[in-house]
N, C-alpha and C positions, 0 to 999 in steps of 0.2 A: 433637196433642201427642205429643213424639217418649214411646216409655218409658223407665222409669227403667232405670238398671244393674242389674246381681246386689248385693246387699250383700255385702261383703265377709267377713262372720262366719259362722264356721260351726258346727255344736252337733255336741259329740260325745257325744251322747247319742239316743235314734230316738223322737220325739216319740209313735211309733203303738205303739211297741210292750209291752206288759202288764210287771206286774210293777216293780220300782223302779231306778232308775237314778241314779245320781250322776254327773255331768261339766261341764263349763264350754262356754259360750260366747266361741266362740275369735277374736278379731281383731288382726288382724297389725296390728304398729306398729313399725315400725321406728324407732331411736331411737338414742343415742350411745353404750350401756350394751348394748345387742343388734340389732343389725343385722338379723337376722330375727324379732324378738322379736314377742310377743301380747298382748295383756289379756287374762284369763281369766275370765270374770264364772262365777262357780261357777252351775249349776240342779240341781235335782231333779225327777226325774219318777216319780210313782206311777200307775197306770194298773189297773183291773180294770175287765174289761166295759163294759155298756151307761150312761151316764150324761151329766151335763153336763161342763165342762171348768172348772176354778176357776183363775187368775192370781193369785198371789199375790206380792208385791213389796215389798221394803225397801230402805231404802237409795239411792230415787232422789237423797236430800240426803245426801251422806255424813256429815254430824254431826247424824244420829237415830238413834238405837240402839234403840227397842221393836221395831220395824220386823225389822231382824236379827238383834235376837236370839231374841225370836220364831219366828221363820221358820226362825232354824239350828236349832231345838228341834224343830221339828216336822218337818224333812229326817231328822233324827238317828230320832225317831221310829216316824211315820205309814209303816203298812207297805200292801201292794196287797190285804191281805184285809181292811182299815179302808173301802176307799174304795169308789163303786158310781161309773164314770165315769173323770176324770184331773185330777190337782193338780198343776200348776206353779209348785215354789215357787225363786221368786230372791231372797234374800236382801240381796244387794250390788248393786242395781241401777246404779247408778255406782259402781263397783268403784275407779276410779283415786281419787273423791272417797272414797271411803269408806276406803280404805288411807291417804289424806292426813289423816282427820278434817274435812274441810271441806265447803261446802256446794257447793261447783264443785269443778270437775276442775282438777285442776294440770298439766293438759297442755295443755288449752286455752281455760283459765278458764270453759269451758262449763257451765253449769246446764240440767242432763238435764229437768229439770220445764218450761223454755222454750225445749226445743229440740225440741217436735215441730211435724210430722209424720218431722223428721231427710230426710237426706240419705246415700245409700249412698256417694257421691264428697264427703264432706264433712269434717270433724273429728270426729276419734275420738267426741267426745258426739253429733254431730249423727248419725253410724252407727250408733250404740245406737239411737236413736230411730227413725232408719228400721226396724232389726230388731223393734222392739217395735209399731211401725204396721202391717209390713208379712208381717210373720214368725208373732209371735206374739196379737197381739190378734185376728185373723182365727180362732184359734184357741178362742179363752175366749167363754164365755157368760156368766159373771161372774168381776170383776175385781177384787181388792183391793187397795189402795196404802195402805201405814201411814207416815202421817206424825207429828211433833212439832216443835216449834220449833226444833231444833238452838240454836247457841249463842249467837242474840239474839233468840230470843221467847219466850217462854213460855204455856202454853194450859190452861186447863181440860180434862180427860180427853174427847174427845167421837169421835165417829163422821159423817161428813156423807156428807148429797148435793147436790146444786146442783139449780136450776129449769132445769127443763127444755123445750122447745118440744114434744117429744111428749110426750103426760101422763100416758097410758099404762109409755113408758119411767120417767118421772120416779117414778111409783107404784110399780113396782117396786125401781129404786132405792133409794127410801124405805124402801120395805118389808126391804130388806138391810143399812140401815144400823140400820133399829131393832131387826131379828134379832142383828146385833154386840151390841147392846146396854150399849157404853159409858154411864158416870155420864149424862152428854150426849148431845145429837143435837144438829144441828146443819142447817138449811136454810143452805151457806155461799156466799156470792157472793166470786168473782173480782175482784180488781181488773185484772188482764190474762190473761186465760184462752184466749188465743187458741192458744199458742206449748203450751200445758199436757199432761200423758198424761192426765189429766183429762177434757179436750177431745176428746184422737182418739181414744178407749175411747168414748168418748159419743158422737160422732159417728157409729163402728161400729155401733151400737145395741144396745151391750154393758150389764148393771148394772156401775155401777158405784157403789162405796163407796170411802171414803178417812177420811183418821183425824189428830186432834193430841193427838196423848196426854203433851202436857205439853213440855221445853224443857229449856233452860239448857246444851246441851252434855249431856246424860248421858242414863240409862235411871232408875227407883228400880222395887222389888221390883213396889209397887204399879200403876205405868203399866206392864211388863212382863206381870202379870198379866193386865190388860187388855187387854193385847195377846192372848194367849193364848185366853184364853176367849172374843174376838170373833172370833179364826179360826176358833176351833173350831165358833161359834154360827153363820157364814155358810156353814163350810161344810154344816152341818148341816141348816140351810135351806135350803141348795139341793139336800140330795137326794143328798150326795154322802157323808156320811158318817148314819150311823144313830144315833137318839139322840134326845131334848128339847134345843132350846133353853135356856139357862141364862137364867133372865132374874133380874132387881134392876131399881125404881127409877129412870128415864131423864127425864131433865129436858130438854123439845123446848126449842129455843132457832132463833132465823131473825134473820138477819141481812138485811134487807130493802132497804138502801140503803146509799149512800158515807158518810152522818151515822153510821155503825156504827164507822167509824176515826179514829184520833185521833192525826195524823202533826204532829211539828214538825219546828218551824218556824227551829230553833236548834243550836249545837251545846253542851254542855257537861254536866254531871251532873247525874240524873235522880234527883227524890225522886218514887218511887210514893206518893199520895195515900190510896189503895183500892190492897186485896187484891186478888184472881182467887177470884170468887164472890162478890163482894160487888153489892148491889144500890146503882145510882147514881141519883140524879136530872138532869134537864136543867139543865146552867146550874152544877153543882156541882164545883171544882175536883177533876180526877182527878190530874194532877201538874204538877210543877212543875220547868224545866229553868237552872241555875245557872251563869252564866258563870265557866269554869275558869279564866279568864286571869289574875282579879283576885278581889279580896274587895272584901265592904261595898257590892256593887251586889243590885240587888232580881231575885229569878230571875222568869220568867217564866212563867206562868199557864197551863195550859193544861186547859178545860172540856170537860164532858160535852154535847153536841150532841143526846142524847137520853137518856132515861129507858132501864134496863133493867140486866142483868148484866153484870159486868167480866168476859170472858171470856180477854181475850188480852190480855200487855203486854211491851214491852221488856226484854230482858234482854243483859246486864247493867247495870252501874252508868253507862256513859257513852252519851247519845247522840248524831247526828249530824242535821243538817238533813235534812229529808225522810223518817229515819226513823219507822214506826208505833210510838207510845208504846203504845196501848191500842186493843181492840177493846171495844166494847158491844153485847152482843144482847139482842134481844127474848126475853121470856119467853114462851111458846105455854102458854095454858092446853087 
């Protein structure tokens, strides 16, 4: 197998060296507006002595905001006599989506979350991901990605890990998503995890944690907070920052099968049935989606496949064929 190129981005910022650092991740783009021009994906680097290395990332979807604002809070912050080790935190991981507000890049409709392991000779999102495969996750011993629904799902606050084929890895893991210690935990399955940062953090045999801390387009005081006090709690368990654990109350939830979604099969407006937290039965209408074309026809039914909590549902008011209405998980006693 011939090897791959250089990536083409470079950090102006020296990954080894102590003390705190602000600067971007620089990749040339030329374009009609700047001919030699760059994307600038802002990082910070905090670095003291001997310790592990924490990744911390927002913003792989540009419309979630715990993610980044979080994470600009604690750049702003976390100083190098806080830390025992090195914190990498990028806040804007898709920087072009996240200046757009969208869940892709507007430069080349790419989604950063299925575009690894990326490509250094590829498009501008497929070159992030090479960077983060090849650059930066070689780098981290645990890894954070905060997500939320952005602006068509909406989530109960939780923390997850995926099953994993080592179990050992997978314990660990775990073990980092329940130090975050969101409302929720969440055992979450994939429905295409291949393409994922998810995936090639996991595959490195890095911990990794990830996070839906709620939806709709925005941030509120409370999912922010959450956000907060799970960075602070992971990094804390790891040894990188001194301190207790914060803990509250965590409700396990496992998501065990494809029966856990609830995608129609239609397009038109969407009466949620059940709240987000509400406990549902098998068999029991969760919603119901209304042909927009016309009045005075009957909308269409759409059931609970399993017994458990409404965990995830469509947002906003309209859906489209194929779209996920609702997720249900298992409750873990």
């Amino acid at each position: 197998m011939s090897e791959l190129p250089d990536n083409p981005i470079s950090a102006t910022v020296d990954f080894t060296r102590e003390g705190v650092q602000h600067g971007f991740l620089k990749l040339p783009y030329s374009r009609d507006d700047s001919a030699w021009g760059a994307v600038m994906i802002p990082v910070t680097v905090i670095q003291s002595g001997r310790g592990p290395t924490a990744l911390l990332t927002g913003g792989n979807h540009g419309d979630e905001y715990e993610g980044p604002v979080a994470l600009s809070k604690l750049a702003q912050r976390l100083t190098a006599a806080d830390v025992s080790g090195r914190v990498i935190i990028i806040p804007f991981m898709n920087t072009p989506a996240f200046h757009a507000g969208r869940r892709t890049s507007p430069i080349d409709k790419g989604n950063l979350n299925r575009s690894f392991p990326g490509k250094p000779d590829g498009t501008v999102t497929e070159k992030i991901a090479d960077y983060f495969t090849r650059t930066l996750l070689p780098m981290a011993d645990i890894v954070l990605d905060i997500h939320s629904g952005g602006r068509t799902l909406d989530f109960l606050p939780f923390a997850a890990c995926h099953v994993l084929p080592d179990k050992q890895q997978q314990a660990q893991c775990e073990a980092g998503m329940r130090a975050f210690n969101a409302p929720y935990s969440m055992r979450m399955l994939e429905l295409d995890a291949g393409a994922m940062y998810d995936t090639a953090a996991e595959s490195q045999g890095k911990i990794f944690v990830t996070t839906e801390l709620g939806g709709g387009g925005s941030s509120t005081a409370r999912s922010v907070a959450i956000a907060e006090r799970g960075v602070r709690n992971l990094l804390v368990h790891s040894g990188i920052l001194e301190g207790e654990v914060q803990t509250a109350p965590s409700i396990m939830l496992d998501m065990p099968d494809g029966d856990c979604f609830i995608a129609s099969e239609h397009d038109g407006l969407l009466e949620m049935c059940r709240d987000l937290g509400d406990n549902v039965s098998k068999g029991e209408v969760i919603a119901r989606v209304y042909d927009a074309t016309r009045s005075g026809v009957a909308p269409v039914e759409y059931r609970a496949a399993r017994s458990g909590l409404l965990a995830a549902r469509h947002f906003p008011g309209l859906v489209g064929c194929g779209d996920t209405i609702a997720v249900i998980a298992d409750v873990l006693t």
